[in-house]
C-alpha positions, 0 to 999 in steps of 0.5 A, a space after each residue: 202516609 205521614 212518618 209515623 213513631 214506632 209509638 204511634 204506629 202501634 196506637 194506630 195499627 190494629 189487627 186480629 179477627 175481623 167481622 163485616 158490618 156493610 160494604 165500607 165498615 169492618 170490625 177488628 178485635 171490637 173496632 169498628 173500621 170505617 174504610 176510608 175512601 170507600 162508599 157503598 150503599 146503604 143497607 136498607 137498599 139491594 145494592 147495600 145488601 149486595 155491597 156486604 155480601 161482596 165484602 164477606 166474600 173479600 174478608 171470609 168469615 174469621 179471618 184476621 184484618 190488619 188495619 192502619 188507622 188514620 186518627 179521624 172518627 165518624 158515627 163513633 167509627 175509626 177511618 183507615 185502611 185494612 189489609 187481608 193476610 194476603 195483602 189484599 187493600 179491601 178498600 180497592 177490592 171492594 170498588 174494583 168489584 163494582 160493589 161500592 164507588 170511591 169517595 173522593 173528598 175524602 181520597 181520590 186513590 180508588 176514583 181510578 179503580 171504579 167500574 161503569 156499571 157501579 156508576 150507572 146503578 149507584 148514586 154517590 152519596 153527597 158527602 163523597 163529592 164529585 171526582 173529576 171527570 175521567 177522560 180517556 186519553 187521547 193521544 196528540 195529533 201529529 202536527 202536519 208540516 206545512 208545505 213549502 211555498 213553491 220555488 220562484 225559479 227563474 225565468 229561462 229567456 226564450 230560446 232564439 227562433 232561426 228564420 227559416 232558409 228563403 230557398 229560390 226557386 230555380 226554375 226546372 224547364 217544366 213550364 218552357 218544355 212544352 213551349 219550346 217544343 212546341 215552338 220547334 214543332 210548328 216551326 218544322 211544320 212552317 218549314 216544311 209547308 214554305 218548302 213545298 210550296 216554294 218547290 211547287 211555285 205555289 204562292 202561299 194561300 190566303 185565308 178569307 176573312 171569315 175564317 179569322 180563326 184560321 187567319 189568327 192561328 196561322 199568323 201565330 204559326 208564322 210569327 212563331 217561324 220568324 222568331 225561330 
């Protein structure tokens, strides 16, 4: 509300016993009241009859209204704002009940107070315009931190391969033992044989050539003999 004189607040100011007339005008000490901001139905309508009923039971039968006037008229009606004893704003009463929606183009302080179902089952009136939409809201998302790109490390240099140890075989005498003895073994039968032989004076005997395989043998034992 604009600064106002204590001269001009008392021309604008009304109060004493108030009447209802609809959901959005009131008559106080014989002026009638047009709550601005407000708009309820028609009376010709169930809602408007409902509107009114709601209204009476805001205000209550001879109770007394303080009403601030704004200086504008419509339909030889006042527009303000009025208060119970109680300080009760009838004008957001009436919305905040859902028995009247707010009119904006005039006042967008009660378009907050409307209720859902006071939208879906009224139709504002067209001289109130269209308040802007309401949306819940919605709170901000958390913006994600992008992830760092991945750390370019340096590449280790690969690790020197020892060759593994060349170890000589010696030889451990497993593949000569049966050689060796054997050796000695057909030696010591050579021995013997030639012994005896020898003692008896028997030449030693001759092997036919069809047994090339006792000949081959025992020339295989002789050589051996020599060589041991």
């Amino acid at each position: 509300m604009d600064i106002l004189t204590a001269s001009t607040l008392a021309v604008l100011t009304i109060y004493g016993p108030a009447r209802v007339i609809d959901g959005d005008t009131v008559v106080v000490n014989q002026t009638h009241v047009r709550l601005k901001g407000v708009d309820a139905a028609e009376m010709n309508t169930n809602l408007g009859k409902h509107s009114k009923q709601v209204m009476i039971s805001i205000v209550g039968t001879g109770n007394k209204l303080t009403c601030y006037l704004t200086g504008e008229k419509t339909y030889k009606r006042d527009v303000g704002y009025c208060f119970t004893e109680a300080h009760v704003d009838i004008n957001q009463e009436i919305i905040a009940r859902g028995a009247a929606l707010a009119c904006p183009r005039y006042d967008t302080r009660y378009v907050e107070f409307e209720t859902e179902a006071a939208i879906a089952n009224q139709q504002r009136a067209r001289y109130c315009g269209t308040p802007a939409r309401r949306t819940k809201s919605i709170p901000a998302a958390t913006p994600i931190a992008p992830e760092p790109p991945p750390a370019t490390s340096t590449p280790k240099p690969p690790e020197p391969t020892t060759p593994p140890a060349t170890t000589t075989s010696k030889p451990d005498g497993s593949d000569a033992g049966w050689v060796i003895g054997l050796a000695v073994i057909v030696a010591y039968l050579m021995f013997r044989k030639r012994m005896i032989h020898h003692m008896a004076g028997v030449p030693m005997p001759r092997y036919r050539r069809s047994s090339w395989g006792r000949a081959f043998m025992y020339g295989m034992i002789r050589g051996l003999g020599r060589r041991w």
